[in-house]
N, C-alpha and C positions, 0 to 999 in steps of 0.2 A: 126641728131640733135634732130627730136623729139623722136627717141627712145630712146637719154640719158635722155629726159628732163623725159618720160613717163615712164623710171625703176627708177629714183630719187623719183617721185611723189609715183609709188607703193610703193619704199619700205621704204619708210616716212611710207604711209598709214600703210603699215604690222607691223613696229617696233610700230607704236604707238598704233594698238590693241594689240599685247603683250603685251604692257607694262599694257594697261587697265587691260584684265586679270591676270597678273601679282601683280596689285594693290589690287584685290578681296581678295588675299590668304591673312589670317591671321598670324600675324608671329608665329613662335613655343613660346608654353608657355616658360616660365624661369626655370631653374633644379629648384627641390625641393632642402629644407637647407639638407645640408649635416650632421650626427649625429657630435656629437665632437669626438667620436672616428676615425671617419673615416679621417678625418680633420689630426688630429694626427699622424695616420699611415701615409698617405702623407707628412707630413713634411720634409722637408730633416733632414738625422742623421749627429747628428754633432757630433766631434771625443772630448773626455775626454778634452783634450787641449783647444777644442775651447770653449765648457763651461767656463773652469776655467780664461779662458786672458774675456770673454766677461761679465761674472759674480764676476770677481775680486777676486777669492774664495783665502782666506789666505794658508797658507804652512800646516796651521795643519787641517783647511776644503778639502787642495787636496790629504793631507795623507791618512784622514778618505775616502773621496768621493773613492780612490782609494782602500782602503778595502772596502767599501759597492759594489764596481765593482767585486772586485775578491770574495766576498762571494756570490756572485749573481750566480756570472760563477759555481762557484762547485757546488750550491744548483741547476744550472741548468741541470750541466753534466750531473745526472743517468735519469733524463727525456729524455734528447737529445739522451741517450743509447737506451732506451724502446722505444723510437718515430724509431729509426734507425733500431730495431729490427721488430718492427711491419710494417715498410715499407718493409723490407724484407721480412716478412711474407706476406704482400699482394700482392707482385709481384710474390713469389711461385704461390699464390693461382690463379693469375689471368693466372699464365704461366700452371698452372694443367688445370684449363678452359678452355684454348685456345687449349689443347691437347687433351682433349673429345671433345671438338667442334667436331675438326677438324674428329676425326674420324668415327663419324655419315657423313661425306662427301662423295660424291662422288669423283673420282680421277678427272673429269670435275669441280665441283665446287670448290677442295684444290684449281685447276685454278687459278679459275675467285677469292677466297679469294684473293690467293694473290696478282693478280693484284690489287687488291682492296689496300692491303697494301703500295704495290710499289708508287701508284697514290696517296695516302693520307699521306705516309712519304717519306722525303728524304732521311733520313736515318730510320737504322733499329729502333724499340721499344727496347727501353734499359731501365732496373732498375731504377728506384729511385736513383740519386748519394746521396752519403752515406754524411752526415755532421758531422765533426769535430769540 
């Protein structure tokens, strides 16, 4: 009996110095404001439709809004080309580096690379997937 009474009383005693120390730590400051663009990009994307039922847009505002969508798309296809081409280009270049790397290596460190690689992916280093 007095050993339940005598682990009750310590671990009163113990929970309530944690807590006092517990009490010392100041809380973490608050994020800093977030810019508005960033704000933005977080938003969820809402699909042509749901602009037009939540903003009421008349039949000749969703014609137009629908040519300012599809002129957008074409004026943005030959960038999305060049950005698709440059990605490829830098996966050449970074796969030509990894092939002089490799050959200042000993046949002991190709090794231990590749374990290196095994351990830090699951799967293999694959390209850049291409966007359409």
């Amino acid at each position: 009996m007095n050993k339940i009474i005598l682990s009750g009383i310590s671990l009163s005693l113990l929970l309530g110095a944690t807590g006092a120390f517990a009490a010392d730590v100041p809380p973490p400051p608050p994020p800093p404001d977030r810019p508005m663009l960033e704000n933005v990009l977080k938003a969820p994307r809402f699909s042509p439709k749901h602009f037009e039922e939540k903003l009421h847009l008349t039949k000749e505002q969703k014609e137009r809004a629908k040519e300012i969508r599809e002129e957008g798309r074409e004026k943005l296809k030959p960038i999305m080309e060049e950005m698709k081409a440059l990605r490829k280009k830098a996966d050449e270049i970074r796969k030509d580096n990894m092939e002089e790397f490799e050959k200042i290596l000993t046949p002991e460190q190709r090794k231990i690379l590749k374990s290196f690689e095994k351990g830090r992916h699951k799967k293999p280093i694959k390209p850049h997937k291409d966007i359409d």
